[in-house]
C-alpha positions in Angstrom: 111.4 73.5 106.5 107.5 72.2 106.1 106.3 71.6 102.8 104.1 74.2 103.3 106.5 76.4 103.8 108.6 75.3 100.7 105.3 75.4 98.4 104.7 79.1 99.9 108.2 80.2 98.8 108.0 78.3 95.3 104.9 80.4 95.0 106.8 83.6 95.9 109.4 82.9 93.7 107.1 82.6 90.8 105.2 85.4 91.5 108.5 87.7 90.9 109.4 85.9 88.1 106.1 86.2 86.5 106.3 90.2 87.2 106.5 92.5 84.6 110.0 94.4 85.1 109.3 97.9 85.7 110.8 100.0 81.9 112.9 102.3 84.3 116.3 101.6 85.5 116.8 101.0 89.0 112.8 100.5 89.6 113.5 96.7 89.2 115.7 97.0 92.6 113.3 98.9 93.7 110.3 96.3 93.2 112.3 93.3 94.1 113.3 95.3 97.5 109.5 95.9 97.9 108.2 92.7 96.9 110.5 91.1 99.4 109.8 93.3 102.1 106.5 92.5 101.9 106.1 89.0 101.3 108.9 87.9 104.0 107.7 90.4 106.4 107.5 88.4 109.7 103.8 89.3 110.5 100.8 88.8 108.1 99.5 91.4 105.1 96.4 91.5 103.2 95.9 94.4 100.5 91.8 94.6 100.0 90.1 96.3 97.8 87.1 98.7 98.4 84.4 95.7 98.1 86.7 93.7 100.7 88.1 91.2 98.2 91.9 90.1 99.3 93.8 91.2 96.1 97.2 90.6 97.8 98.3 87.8 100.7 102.1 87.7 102.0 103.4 84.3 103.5 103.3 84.8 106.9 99.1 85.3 106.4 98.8 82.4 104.3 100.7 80.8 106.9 99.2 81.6 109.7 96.1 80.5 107.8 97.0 77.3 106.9 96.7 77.5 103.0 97.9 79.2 100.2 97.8 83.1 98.9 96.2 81.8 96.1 92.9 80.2 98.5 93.1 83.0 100.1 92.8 85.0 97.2 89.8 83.1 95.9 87.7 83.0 99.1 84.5 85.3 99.2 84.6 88.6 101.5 81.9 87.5 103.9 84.3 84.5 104.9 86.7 86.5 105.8 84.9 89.4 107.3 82.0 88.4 108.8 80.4 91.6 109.4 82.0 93.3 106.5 83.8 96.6 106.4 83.3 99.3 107.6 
């Protein structure tokens, strides 16, 4: 495995961690089963908000990008969308 790909998983990893456990039982599964799903998924995610902000990167899209959720995270909308939404 890359470092990158390493560092990307270490992020992952920490990013569970650092999640509040849902006060339900069974929910936790639930999330985990989620979380994963969504964060190993082969092909790349974004979540955006209204404005356009990236509020949520899996791996595969920080991947593909070449840096990490976090960056990604951090950039401004009109990098990433040049002509905005619509």
């Amino acid at each position: 495995m890359s470092n990158d790909t390493d560092m990307l998983r270490h992020e992952m990893k920490e990013r569970i961690n650092a999640t509040n456990a849902p006060a339900q039982p069974g929910m936790e599964a639930e999330h985990k089963r989620y979380t994963n799903l969504y964060d190993l998924a082969p092909v790349g995610y974004l979540n955006l908000a209204a404005n356009g902000a990236i509020l949520l990167v899996n791996l595969a899209a920080a991947a593909l990008v070449g840096c990490t959720r976090a960056e990604l995270r951090a950039l401004p909308k009109t990098v990433c969308f040049k002509n905005g939404l619509s």
